[in-house]
C-alpha positions in Angstrom: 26.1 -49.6 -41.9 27.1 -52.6 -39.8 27.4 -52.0 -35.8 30.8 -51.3 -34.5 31.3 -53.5 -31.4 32.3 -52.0 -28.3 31.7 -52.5 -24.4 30.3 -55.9 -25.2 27.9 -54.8 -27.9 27.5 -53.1 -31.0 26.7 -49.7 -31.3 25.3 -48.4 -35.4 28.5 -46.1 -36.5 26.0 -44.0 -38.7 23.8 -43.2 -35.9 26.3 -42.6 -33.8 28.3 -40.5 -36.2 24.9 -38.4 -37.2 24.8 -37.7 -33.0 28.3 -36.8 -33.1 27.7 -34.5 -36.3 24.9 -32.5 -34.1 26.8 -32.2 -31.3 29.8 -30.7 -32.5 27.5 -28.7 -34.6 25.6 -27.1 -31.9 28.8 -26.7 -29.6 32.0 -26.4 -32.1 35.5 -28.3 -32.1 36.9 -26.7 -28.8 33.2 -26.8 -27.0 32.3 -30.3 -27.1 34.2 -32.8 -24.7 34.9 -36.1 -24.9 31.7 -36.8 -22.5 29.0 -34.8 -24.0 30.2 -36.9 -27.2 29.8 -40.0 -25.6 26.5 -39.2 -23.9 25.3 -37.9 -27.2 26.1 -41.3 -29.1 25.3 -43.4 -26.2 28.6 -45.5 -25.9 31.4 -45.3 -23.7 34.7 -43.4 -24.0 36.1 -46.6 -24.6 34.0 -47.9 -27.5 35.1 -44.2 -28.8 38.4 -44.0 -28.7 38.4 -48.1 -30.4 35.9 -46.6 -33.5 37.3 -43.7 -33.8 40.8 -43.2 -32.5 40.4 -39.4 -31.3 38.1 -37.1 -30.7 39.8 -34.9 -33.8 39.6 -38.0 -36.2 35.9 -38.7 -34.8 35.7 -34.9 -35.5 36.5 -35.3 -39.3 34.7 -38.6 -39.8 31.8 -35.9 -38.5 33.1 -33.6 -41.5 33.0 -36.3 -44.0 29.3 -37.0 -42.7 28.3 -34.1 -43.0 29.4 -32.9 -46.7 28.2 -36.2 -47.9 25.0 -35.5 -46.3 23.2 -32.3 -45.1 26.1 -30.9 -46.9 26.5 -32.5 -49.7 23.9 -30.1 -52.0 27.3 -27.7 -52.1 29.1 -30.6 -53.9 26.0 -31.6 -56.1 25.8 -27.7 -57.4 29.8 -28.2 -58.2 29.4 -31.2 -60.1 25.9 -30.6 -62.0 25.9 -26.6 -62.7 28.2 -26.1 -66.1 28.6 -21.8 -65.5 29.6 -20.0 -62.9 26.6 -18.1 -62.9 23.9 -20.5 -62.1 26.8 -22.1 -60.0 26.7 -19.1 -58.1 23.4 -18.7 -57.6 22.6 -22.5 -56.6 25.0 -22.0 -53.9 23.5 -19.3 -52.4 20.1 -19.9 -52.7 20.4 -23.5 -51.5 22.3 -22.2 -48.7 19.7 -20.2 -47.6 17.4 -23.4 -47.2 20.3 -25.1 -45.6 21.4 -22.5 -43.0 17.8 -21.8 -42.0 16.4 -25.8 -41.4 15.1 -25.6 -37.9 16.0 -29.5 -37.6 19.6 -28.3 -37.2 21.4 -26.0 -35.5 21.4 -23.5 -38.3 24.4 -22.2 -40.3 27.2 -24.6 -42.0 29.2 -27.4 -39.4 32.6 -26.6 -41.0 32.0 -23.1 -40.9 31.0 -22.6 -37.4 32.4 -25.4 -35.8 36.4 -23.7 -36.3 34.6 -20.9 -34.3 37.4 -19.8 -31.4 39.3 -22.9 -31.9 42.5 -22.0 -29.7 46.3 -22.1 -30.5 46.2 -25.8 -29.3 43.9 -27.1 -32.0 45.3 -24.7 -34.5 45.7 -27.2 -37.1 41.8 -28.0 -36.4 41.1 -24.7 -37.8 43.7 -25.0 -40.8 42.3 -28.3 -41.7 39.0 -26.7 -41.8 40.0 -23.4 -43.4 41.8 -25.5 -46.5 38.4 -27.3 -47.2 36.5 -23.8 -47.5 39.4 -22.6 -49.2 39.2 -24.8 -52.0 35.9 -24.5 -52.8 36.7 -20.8 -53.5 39.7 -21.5 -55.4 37.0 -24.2 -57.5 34.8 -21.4 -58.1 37.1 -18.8 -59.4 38.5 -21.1 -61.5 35.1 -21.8 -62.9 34.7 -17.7 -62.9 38.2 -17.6 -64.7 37.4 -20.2 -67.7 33.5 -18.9 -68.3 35.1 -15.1 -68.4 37.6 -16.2 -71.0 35.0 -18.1 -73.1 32.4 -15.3 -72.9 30.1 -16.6 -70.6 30.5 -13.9 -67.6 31.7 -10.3 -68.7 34.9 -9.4 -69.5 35.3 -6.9 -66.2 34.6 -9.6 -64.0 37.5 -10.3 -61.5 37.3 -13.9 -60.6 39.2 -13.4 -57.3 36.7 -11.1 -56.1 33.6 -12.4 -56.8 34.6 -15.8 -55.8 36.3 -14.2 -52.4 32.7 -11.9 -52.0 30.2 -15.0 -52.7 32.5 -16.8 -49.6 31.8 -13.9 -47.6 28.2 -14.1 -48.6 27.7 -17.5 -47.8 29.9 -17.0 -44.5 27.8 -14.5 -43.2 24.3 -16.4 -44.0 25.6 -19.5 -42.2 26.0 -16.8 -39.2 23.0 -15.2 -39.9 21.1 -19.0 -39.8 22.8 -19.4 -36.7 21.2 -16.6 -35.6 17.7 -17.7 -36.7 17.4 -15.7 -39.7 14.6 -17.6 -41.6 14.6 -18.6 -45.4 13.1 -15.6 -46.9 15.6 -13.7 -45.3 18.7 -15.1 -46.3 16.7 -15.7 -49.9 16.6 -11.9 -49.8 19.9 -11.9 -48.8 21.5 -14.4 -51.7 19.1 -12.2 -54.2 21.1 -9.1 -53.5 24.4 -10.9 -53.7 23.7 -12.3 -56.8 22.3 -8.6 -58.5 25.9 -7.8 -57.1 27.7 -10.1 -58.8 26.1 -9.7 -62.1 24.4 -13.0 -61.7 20.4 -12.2 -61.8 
């Protein structure tokens, strides 16, 4: 992308925005100040505040980034995988790789970023929460349609398994965080998956 100009020069708005994605990452919303951004991205507050207007707008510019690119494999699996099953199953296992990459700071950025966000950033954390929220409310609907048409078994309850692979992939972004490995949270998305049905 084209440089932004600020303080006299232009500054690359992908880089900067990929510095401003690792930074948040590593520290969440509430931890990372305005400086540590700055210093990050190597502009001035100034050339900030003109690009991006806040530091909660640069923060979901950041978002945008990142679902479009180190995240974006969730939205791929959504669009290309037909059943629930296999959807399931994508997700998880390409999580694993995801949350374990050791040129990141491990786990999911919109997962662990709303992390202790405070009463004063509360609608941070709702704005984040909504975004995770509907990718459950996409997967049980895919869980819904495939039950009726046969595809998963009757017994299965889409709320639940769509609520307990969230929960699955929730705790393997912690776990990557952590520095569980691939293999581990492999193991891990195996075992959810015999769970669910989804072998």
């Amino acid at each position: 992308m084209s440089g932004i100009r600020g303080q006299g020069r232009k500054f690359d708005l992908d880089e900067a925005t990929d510095a401003a994605m690792h930074t948040f990452w590593n520290h969440g919303y509430e931890g990372t100040s305005i400086a540590m951004l700055t210093s990050a991205m190597g502009i001035k507050a100034p050339s900030l505040y003109a690009a991006f207007g806040s530091k909660e707008e640069l923060f979901f510019c950041v978002v945008e980034h990142y679902n479009s690119t180190r995240g974006g494999y969730m939205k791929r699996a959504f669009d290309e995988e037909r059943h629930s099953p296999t959807l399931v199953r994508r997700l998880l296992l390409e999580s694993a790789v995801h949350y374990a990459a050791t040129d990141s700071p491990g786990g999911c950025l919109v997962i662990s970023s709303a992390i202790c966000v405070g009463s004063d950033n509360a609608h941070v954390a709702d704005r984040l929460r909504a975004l995770r929220n509907a990718n459950i409310e996409t997967l049980r609907a895919r869980l819904d349609a495939d039950r009726r048409n046969g595809v998963v078994p009757a017994q299965t309850d889409p709320d639940a398994t769509a609520s307990f692979a969230a929960a699955v992939l929730q705790g393997m972004s912690q776990r990557g965080r952590d520095g569980a490995s691939r293999d581990e949270l492999e193991v891990t998305a195996e075992m959810a998956c015999r769970a669910m049905g989804f072998p």
